[in-house]
C-alpha positions as CSV (number, residue, x, y, z in Angstrom):
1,X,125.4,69.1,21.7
2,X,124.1,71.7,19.0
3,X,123.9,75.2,19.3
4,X,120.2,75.7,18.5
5,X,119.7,79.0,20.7
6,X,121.8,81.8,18.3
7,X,119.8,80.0,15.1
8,X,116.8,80.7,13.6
9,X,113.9,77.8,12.5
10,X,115.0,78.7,9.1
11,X,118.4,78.0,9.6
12,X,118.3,74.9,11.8
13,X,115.8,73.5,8.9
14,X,118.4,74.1,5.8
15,X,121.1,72.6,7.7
16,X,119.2,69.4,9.3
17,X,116.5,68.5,7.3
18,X,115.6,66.0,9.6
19,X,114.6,68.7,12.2
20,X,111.4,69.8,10.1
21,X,109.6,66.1,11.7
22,X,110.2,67.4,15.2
23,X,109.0,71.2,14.3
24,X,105.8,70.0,12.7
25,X,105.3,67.8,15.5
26,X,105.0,70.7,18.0
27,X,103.5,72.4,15.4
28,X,106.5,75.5,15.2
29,X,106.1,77.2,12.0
30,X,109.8,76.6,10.0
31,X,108.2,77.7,6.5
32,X,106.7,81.1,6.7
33,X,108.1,82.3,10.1
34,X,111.4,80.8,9.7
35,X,113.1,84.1,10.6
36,X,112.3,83.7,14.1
37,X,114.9,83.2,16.6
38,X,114.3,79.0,17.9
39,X,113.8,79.7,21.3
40,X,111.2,82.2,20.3
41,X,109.3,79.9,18.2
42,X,109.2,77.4,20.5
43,X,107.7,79.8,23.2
44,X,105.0,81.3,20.2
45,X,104.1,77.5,19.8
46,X,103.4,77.0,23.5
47,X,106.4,74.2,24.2
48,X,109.5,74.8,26.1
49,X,112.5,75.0,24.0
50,X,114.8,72.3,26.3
51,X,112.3,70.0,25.4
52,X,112.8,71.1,21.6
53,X,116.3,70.6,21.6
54,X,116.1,66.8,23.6
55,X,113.9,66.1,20.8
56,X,116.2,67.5,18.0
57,X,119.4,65.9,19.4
58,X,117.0,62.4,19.7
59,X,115.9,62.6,15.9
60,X,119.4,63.4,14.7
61,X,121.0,60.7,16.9
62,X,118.8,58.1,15.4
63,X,118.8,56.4,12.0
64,X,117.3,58.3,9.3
65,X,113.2,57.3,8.6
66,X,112.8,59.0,5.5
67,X,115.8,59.7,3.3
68,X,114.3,62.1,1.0
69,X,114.4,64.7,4.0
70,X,118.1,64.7,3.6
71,X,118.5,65.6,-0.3
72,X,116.6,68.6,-1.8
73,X,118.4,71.2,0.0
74,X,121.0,70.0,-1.1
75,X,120.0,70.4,-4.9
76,X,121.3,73.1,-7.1
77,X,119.0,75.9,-7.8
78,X,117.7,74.5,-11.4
79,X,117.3,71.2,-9.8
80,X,115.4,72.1,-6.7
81,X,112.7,74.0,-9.0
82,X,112.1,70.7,-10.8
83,X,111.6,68.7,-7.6
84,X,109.4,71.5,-6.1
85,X,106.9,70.9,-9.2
86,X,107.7,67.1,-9.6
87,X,107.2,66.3,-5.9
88,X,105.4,68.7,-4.1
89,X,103.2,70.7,-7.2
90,X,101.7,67.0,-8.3
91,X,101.1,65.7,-4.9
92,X,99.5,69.4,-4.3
93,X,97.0,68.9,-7.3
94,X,96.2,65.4,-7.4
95,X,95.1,66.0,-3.3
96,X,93.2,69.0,-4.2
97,X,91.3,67.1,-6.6
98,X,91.0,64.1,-4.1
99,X,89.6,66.0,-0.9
100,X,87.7,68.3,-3.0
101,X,85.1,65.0,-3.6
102,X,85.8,64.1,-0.2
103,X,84.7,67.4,1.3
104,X,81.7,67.8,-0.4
105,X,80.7,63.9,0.5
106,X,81.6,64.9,4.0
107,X,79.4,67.8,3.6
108,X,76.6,66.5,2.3
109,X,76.4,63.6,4.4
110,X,77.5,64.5,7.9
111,X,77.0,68.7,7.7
112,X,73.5,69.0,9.3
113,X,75.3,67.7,12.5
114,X,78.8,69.2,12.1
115,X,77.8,72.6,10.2
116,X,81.5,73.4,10.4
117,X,82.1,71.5,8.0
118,X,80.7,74.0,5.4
119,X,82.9,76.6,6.5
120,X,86.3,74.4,6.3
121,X,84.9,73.4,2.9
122,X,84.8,77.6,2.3
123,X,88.6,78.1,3.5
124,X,89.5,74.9,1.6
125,X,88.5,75.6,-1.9
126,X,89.3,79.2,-1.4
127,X,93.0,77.5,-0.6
128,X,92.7,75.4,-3.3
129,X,92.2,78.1,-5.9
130,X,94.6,80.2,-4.6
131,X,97.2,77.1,-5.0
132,X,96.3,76.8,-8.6
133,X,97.2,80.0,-9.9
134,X,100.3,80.3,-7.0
135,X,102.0,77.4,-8.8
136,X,101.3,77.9,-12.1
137,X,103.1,81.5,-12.0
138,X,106.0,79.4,-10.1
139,X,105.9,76.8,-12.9
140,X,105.7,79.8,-16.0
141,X,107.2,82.1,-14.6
142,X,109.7,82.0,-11.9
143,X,111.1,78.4,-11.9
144,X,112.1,79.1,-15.9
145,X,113.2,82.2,-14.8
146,X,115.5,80.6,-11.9
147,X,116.9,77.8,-13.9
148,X,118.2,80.2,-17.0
149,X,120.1,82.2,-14.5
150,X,121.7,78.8,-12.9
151,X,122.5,78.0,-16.6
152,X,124.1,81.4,-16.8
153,X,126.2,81.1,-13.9
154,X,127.3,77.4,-14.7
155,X,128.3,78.8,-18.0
156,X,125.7,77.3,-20.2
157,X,124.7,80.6,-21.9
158,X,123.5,84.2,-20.8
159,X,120.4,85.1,-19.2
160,X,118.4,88.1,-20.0
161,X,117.1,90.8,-17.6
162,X,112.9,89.2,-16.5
163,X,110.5,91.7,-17.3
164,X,109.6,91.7,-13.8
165,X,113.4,94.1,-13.0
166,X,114.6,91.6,-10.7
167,X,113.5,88.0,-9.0
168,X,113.1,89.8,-5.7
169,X,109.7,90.7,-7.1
170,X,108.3,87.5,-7.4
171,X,109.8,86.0,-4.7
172,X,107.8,88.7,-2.5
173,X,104.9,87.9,-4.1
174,X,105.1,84.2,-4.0
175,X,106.1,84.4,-0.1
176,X,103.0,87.0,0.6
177,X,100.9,83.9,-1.3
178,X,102.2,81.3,1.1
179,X,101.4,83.7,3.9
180,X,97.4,83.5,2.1
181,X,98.1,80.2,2.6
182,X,99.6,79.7,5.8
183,X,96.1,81.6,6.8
184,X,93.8,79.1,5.4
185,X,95.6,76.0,6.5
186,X,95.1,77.8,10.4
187,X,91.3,78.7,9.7
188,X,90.9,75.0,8.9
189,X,93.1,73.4,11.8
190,X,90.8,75.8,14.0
191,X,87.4,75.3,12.9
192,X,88.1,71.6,13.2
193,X,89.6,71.8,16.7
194,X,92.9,70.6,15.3
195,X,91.0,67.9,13.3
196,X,89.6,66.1,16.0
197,X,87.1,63.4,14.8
198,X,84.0,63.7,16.0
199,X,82.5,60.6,18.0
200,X,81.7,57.8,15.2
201,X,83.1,59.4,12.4
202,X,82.7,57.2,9.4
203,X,86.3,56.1,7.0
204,X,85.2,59.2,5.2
205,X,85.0,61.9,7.6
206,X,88.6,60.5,8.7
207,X,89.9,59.8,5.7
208,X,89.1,63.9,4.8
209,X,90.8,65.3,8.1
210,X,93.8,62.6,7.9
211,X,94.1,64.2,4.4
212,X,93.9,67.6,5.5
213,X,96.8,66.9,7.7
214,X,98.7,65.5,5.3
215,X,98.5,67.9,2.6
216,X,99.1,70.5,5.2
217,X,102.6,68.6,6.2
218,X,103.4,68.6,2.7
219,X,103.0,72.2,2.1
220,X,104.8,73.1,4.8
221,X,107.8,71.5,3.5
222,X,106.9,72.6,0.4
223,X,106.8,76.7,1.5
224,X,110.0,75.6,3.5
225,X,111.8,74.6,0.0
226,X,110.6,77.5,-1.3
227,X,110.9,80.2,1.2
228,X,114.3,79.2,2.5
229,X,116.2,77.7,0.0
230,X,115.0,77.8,-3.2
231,X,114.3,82.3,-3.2
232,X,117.8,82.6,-1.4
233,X,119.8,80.8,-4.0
234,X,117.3,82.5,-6.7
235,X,118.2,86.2,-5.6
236,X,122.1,85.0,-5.0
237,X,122.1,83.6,-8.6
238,X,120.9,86.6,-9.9
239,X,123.4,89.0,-8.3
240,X,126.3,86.8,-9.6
241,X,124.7,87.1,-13.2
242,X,123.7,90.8,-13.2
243,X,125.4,92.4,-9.9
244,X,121.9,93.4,-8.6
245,X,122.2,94.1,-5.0
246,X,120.7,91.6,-2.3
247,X,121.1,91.4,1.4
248,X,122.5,89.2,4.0
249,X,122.3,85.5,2.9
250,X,120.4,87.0,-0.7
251,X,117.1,87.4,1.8
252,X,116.9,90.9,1.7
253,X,113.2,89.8,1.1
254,X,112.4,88.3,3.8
255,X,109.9,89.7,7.0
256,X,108.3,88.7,9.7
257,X,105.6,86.5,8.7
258,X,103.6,83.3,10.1
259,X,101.8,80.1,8.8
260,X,100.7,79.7,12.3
């Protein structure tokens, strides 16, 4: 039986991938509140932790669905930043640019009898903006950044000190970005009532909430990349290469926060 009890959702997530299907299925938040202790993140999310852990044990006892879930935490550093922006980064755009028609069909077609529609639109662009610039700096910025000091360490040439003093900069600001995130992803799931389709909703009006879902799945894993084992490795990499000083697991960075 594992031990799931003395772990944290941020630690049970790196070390079984597979585990991030059950948490997003009772909705406990492994990405931005990963820190929390797993029988307290069960409780936040309203489900008993026993039943949790039968659910775990089930998923990890069973043949693997979906064999990407078991490789990019187990990436190197440089690596991991190119599948962040390869896999997650496109799918992020091209859906933003997908559901941004679809909204505003939605909108225009169904909002006189579903005015909260207009709001979720609101939240959603806001989100999508937000997303824009987020992964740009990630992709400019801080992934090159990552990737020279990996070089560094493997012995491929040195890295020079980032005008920004140290990676632990960034990184807060990126995680305080998917906390902005986090937020708009829970203004939408509760304007919609969890996305619960309306009596004879048309293909589009499901089409738009099954998408909302699914981009919000996918950014979940994509924070959890990010947040938990990407910034980690980062502020490790860094200390090897300059000696700069990090805490406990190189997360010195990390606070209680909450995509919930």
């Amino acid at each position: 039986m594992l031990e799931l009890y003395n772990k944290t959702v941020r630690e049970i997530a790196v070390e079984f991938p597979r585990t991030t299907r059950v948490f997003e299925e009772f909705k406990i938040d492994y990405c931005c509140a990963g820190e929390r202790n797993f029988g307290d993140a069960c409780q936040f999310a309203g489900v008993a932790p026993f039943v949790v852990s039968q659910k775990i044990e089930a998923e990890l006892a069973g043949p693997d669905k979906c064999g990407d879930l078991e490789s990019p935490e187990r990436k190197n550093a440089s690596d991991l930043a190119d599948y962040i922006v390869e896999r997650h980064h496109v799918l992020t755009t091209n859906e933003i640019a997908r559901l941004t028609n679809l909204v505003e069909k939605v909108c225009r077609k169904h909002g006189a009898r579903h005015s909260e529609l207009f709001d979720i639109q609101t939240i959603f662009l806001a989100l999508a903006g937000e997303l824009a610039i987020h992964m740009r700096k990630e992709e400019m910025v801080l992934f090159p950044y990552i990737k020279t000091l990996y070089s560094a360490v493997s012995g491929n040439g040195p890295a020079a000190e980032p005008h920004f003093v140290t990676v632990r900069n960034p990184v807060r600001r990126m995680m305080t970005e998917h906390d902005a995130a986090g937020d708009f992803l829970q203004q939408m799931r509760q304007l919609s009532k969890n996305y619960a389709l309306p009596e004879g909703a048309c293909p589009s009006f499901r089409a738009l909430y099954y998408g909302f879902e699914d981009l919000e799945k996918d950014l979940h894993r994509h924070i959890h990349l990010e947040n938990n084992v990407l910034f980690p490795r980062a502020i490790e990499l860094e200390q090897k290469v300059f000696g700069k000083a990090a805490g406990k697991n190189g997360a010195d960075y990390v606070r209680p926060s909450s995509c919930n």
